[in-house]
NUZAGU-497499 format. One line per field, with one value per atom (N, C-alpha, C): x, y, z. Coordinates in steps of 0.05 Angstrom, whole numbers, plus 5000, padded with zeros to 4 digits. Layout:
c1 = (X  ...) $
c2 = (Y  ...) $
c3 = (Z  ...) $
//
This chain:
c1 = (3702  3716  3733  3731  3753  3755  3772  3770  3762  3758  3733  3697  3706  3681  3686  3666  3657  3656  3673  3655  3658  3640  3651  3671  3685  3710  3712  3733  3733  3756  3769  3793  3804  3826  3837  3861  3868  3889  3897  3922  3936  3909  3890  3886  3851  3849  3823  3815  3789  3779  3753  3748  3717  3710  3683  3676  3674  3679  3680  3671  3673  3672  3698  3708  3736  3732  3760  3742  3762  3763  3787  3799  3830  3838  3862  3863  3888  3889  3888  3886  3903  3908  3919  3918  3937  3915  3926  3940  3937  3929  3935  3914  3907  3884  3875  3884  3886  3889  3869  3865  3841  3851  3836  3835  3801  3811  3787  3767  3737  3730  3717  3705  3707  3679  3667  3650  3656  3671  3689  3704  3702  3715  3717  3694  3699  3725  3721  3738  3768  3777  3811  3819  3845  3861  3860  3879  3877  3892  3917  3939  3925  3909  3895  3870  3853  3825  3845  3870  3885  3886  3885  3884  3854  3839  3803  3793  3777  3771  3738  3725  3693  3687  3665  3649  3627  3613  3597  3565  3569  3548  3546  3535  3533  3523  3492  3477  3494  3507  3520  3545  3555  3574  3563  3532  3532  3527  3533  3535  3506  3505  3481  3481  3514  3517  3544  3546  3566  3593  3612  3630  3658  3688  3709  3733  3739  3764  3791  3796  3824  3836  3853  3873  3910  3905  3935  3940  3914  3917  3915  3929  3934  3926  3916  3901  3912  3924  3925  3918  3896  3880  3886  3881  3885  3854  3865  3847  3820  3832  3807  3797  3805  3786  3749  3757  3737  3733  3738  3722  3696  3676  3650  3631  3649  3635  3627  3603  3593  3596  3604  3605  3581  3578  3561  3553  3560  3576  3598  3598  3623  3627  3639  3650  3631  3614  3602  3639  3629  3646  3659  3635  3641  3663  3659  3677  3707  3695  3721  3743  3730  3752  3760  3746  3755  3779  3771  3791  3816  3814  3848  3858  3845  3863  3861  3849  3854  3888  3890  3908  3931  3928  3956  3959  3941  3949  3958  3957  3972  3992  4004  4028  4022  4005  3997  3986  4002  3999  3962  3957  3931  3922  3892  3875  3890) $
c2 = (3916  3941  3944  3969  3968  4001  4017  4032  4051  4075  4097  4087  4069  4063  4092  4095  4116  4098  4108  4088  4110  4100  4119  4109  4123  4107  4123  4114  4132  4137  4167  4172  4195  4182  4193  4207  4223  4230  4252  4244  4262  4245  4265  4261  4253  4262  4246  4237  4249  4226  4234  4216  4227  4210  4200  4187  4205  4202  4216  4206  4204  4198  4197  4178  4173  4160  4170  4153  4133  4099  4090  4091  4098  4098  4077  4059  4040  4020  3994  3967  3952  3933  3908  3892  3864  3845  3859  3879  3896  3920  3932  3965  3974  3996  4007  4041  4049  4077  4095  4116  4134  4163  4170  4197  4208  4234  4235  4259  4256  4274  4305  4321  4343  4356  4373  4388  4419  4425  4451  4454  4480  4490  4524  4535  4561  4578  4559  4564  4567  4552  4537  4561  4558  4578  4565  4586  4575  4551  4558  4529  4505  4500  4479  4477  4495  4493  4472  4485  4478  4447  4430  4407  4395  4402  4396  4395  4369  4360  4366  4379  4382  4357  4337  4319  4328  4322  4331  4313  4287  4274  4259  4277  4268  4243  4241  4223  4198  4191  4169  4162  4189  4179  4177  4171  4166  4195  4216  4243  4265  4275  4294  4316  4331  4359  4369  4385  4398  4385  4372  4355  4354  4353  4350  4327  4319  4300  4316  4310  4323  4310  4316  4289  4304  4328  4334  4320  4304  4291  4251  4243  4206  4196  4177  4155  4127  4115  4091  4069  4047  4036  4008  3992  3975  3953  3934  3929  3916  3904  3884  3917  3928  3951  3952  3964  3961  3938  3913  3879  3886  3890  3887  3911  3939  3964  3959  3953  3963  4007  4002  4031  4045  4067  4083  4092  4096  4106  4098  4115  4111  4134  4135  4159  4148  4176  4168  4173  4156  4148  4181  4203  4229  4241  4232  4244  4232  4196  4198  4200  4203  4205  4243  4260  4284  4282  4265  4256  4256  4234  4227  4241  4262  4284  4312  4315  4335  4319  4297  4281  4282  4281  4278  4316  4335  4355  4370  4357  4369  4343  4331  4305  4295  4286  4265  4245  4229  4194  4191  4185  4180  4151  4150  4121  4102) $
c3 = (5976  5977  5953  5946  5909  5915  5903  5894  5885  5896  5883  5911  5927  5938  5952  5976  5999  6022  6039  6066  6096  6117  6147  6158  6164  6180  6207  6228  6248  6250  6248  6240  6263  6280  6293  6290  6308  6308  6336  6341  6370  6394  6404  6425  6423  6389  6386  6357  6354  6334  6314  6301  6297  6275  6256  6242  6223  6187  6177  6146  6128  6099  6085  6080  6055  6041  6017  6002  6000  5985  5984  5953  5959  5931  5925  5940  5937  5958  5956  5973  5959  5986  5979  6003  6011  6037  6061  6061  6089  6090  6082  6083  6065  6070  6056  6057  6030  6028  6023  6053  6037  6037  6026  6027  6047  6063  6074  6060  6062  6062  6073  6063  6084  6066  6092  6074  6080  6099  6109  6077  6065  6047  6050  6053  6058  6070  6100  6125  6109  6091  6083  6069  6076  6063  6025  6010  5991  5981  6000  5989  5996  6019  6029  6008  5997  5981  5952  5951  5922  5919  5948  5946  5953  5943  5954  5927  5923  5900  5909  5882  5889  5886  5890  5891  5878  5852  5834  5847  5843  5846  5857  5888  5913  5930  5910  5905  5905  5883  5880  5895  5901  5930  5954  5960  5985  6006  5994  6016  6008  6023  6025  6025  6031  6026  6012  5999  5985  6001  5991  6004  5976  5989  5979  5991  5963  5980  5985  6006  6009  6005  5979  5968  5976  5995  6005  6034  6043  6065  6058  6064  6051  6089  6086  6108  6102  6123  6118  6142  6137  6155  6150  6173  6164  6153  6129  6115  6138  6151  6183  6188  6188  6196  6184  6160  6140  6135  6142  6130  6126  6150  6143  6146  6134  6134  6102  6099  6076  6061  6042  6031  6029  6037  6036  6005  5986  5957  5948  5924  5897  5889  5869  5859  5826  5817  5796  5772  5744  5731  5726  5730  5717  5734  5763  5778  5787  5780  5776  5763  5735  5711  5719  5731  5737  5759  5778  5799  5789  5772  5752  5745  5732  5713  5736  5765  5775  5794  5800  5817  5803  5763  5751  5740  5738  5746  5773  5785  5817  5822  5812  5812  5839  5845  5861  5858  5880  5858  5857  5844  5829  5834  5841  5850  5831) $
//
């Protein structure tokens, strides 16, 4: 597991839950940091679309349909969670060097 991988996780919250796509952008020997992803974009208002990163090349991340990270929402799991979830994808090099410079244009801490 490193950085920029893709994996499914099952991500709850309040009264439920659901399996979803994140990606991880920060580890160490207890958790992991993700960000989740989404393929709902239309539906979002704009302040919410303002934090939704396109995903260019899907292929290489692992996903199959038009899909965004929501980097105004932060996840934190713990690392035994993910031990032996293999990643689904990555982030190709193109997206994620776009990642960096869309994360240090909206001043959020960055992978």
């Amino acid at each position: 597991m490193s950085p920029f991988d893709i994996f499914i996780a099952y991500i709850s919250w309040g009264d439920g839950g659901k399996h979803r796509p994140v990606l991880v952008y920060a580890l160490d020997d207890t958790y992991v940091r993700l960000y989740p992803i989404t393929s709902r974009y239309d539906n979002k208002s704009e302040a919410v679309r303002s934090k939704y990163f396109a995903i260019n090349d899907l292929a290489c991340a692992g996903l199959y349909k038009s899909s965004y990270i929501d980097t105004g929402t932060r996840l934190k799991q713990s690392t035994d969670i993910l031990f032996n979830i293999k990643p689904i994808g990555k982030l190709s090099e193109g997206d994620k060097q776009r990642l960096i410079q869309f994360l240090q244009n909206k001043r959020l801490p960055r992978p």
